[in-house]
N, C-alpha and C positions, 0 to 999 in steps of 0.2 A: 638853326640857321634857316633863312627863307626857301622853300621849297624850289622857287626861281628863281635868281637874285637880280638886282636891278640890272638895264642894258650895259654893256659895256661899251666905252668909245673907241674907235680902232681907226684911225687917220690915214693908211693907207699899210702895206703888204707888209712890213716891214715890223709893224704892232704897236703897239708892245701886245704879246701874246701871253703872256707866262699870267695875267690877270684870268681871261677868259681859259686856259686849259687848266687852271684852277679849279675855278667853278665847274667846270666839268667832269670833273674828275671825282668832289665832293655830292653834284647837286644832279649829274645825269642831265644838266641840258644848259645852254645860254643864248644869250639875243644879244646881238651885237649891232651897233648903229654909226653909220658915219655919214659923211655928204657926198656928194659923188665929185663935187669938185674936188674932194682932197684923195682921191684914187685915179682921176684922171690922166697925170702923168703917167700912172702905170698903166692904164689901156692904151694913149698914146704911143707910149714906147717900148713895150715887152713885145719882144719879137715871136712870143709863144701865144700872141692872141688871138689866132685861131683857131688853136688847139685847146687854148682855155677855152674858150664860148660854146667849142665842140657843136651842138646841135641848134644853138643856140647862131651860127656861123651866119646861115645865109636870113635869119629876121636882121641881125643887126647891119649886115650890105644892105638890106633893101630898104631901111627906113631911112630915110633921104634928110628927115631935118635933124642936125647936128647934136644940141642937146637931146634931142629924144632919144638918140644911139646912143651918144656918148654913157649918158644914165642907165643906159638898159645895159651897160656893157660895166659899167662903174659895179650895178646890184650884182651882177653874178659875181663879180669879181669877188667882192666882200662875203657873199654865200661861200664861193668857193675855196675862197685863203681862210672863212671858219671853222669851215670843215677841216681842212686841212690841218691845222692848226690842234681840232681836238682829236684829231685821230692822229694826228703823228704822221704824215705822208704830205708827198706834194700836191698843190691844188690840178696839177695838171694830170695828176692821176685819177682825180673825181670826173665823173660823167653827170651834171644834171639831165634830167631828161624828164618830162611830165606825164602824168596822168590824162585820164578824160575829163575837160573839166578845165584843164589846166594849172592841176596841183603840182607843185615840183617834187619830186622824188633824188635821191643820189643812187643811179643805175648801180648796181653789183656789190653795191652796202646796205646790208641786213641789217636793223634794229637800230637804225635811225631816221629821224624824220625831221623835214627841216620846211620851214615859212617862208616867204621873203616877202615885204614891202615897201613900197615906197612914196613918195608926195616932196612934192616941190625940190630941193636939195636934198633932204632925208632917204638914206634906205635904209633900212631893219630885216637884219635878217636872224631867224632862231632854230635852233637846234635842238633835241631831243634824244636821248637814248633809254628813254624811261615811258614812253608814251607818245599819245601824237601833239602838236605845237601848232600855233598861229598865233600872227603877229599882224598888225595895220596902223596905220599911224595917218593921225589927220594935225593939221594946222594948228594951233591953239586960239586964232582970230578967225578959223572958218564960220560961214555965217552957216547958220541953222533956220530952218519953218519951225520953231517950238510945236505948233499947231499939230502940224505932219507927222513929226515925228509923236507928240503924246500920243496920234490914234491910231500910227503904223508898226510903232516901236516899242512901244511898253506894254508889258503887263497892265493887266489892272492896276495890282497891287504896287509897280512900280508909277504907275500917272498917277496915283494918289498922293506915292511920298513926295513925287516931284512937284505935284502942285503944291504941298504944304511948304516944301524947301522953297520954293517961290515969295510963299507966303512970311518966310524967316531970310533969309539971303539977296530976295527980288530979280530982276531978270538975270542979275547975270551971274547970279546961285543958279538957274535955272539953266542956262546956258552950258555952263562948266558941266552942271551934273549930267546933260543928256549929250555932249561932247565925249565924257569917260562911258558912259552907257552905250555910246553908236560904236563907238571905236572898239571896246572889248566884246559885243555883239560878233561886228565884221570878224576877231580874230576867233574868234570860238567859232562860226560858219566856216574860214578857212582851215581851222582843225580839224572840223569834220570832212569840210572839201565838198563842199552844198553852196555855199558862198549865199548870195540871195534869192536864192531857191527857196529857205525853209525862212517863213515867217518868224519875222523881230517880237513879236507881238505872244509869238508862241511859249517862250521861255525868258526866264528871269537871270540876271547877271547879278553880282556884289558893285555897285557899279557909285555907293556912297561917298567914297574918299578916296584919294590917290594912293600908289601902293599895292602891297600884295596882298590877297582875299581869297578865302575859300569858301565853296558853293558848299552847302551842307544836303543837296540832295533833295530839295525838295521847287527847287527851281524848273523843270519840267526841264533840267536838261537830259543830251542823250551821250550815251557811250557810245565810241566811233562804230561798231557793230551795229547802232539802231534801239538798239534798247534802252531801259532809263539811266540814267549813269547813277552810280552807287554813291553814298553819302561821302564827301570830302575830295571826290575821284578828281574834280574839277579846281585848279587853281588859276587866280583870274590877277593880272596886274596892270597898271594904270601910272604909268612914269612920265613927266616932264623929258622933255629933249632939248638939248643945245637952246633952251630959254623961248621956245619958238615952237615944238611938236609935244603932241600929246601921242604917246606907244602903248599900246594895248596889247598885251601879251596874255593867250589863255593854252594852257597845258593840263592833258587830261594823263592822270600818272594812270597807267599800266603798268604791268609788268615787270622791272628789271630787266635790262636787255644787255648784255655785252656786244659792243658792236663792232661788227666785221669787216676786215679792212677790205679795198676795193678788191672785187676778185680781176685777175687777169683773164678771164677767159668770158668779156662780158658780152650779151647777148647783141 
């Protein structure tokens, strides 16, 4: 089976779950996607919505315009009812809390690690108990500089194939191909939690066809440590959304990890 398996869609708190704590249980991680319209009613009306968002409380008081809250309140929601979800506990027992940086972590849960993104209606959020995860999701009609991107974002070796796919497909072979290329870039920078710090231009992605891909190690990618990452360590995926989003999901396997439920005495 797929090392990640595709997103899963999850409509609001309620699930259906038994899909996603599947995959979890066989595969060590999942990415789950819904729109924040359809979780809405649950931020509106869960009388625990301050204690869900926890630290997360006083950004969503202060952001004044309506959707921009609503959304940032909708993504945690869905981060935090997956978690919940794969580990067996209530969502109001997870603590997100972040990094330097701004990477999300789940405070007082060892050996797992989790994404979130979002764009327009889309959020995506991904989980991990086998490695570290990132997820980003762009438009499938976002306009692109082809230009810019061949000389900020590729490899060599990849502006070569893309000019050729150009050459075979025309612009908008060309278009599609560096849409799945930007997007599973973005999510493998937030794996590592660099974001656009480390040069697009530096390393090479599977970035050919939609679907799941494995790096063989010679992509000049790195293991979250800093060093080069090991042949196969890298699995890179490229999914259609709701007819409208391209999700980019990359997961760097580690270790096996059993993962530990929230501890009660959290910091």
């Amino acid at each position: 089976m797929p090392r990640l398996a595709p997103p899963v869609h999850v409509g609001g708190p309620d699930g259906p779950w038994n899909k996603l704590h599947r995959q979890w249980e066989e595969s060590g991680g999942v990415v789950v996607l819904a729109t924040w319209g359809e979780w809405l009613p649950a931020v509106v009306t869960d009388p625990r919505l301050r204690g869900l968002l926890g630290d997360d409380w006083p950004r969503y008081r202060r952001t004044a315009d309506a959707t921009v809250r609503h959304r940032f309140a909708a993504a945690r929601f869905v981060l935090k009812h997956a978690a919940a979800a794969a580990l067996e506990t209530d969502p109001a027992e997870l603590d997100l809390a972040y990094r330097p940086g701004g990477r999300p972590y789940l405070r007082g849960v060892r050996g797992v690690d989790v994404s979130l993104a979002h764009t327009g209606e889309l959020v995506v959020a991904g989980l991990s108990r086998t490695g570290r995860i990132g997820v980003d999701a762009e438009p499938l009609t976002r306009s692109l500089s082809v230009d810019v991107l061949l000389a900020r974002a590729c490899t060599p070796d990849e502006r070569a194939a893309v000019k050729t796919l150009g050459g075979i497909g025309g612009a908008a072979g060309v278009t599609a191909a560096l849409l799945r290329l930007w997007t599973l870039k973005e999510a493998y920078t937030k794996a590592l939690g660099c974001g656009l710090r480390l040069p697009f231009a530096r390393f090479g992605v599977p970035w050919a066809v939609e679907g799941e891909a494995t790096a063989y190690g010679d992509e000049g990618l790195l293991s979250p440590g800093g060093g080069p990452a090991g042949p196969r360590a890298w699995t890179f995926g490229a999914h259609r959304a709701l007819g409208r989003y391209l999700v980019g999901v990359a997961h760097h396997d580690g270790a096996p990890a059993a993962p530990l439920r929230p501890s009660s005495d959290r910091p």
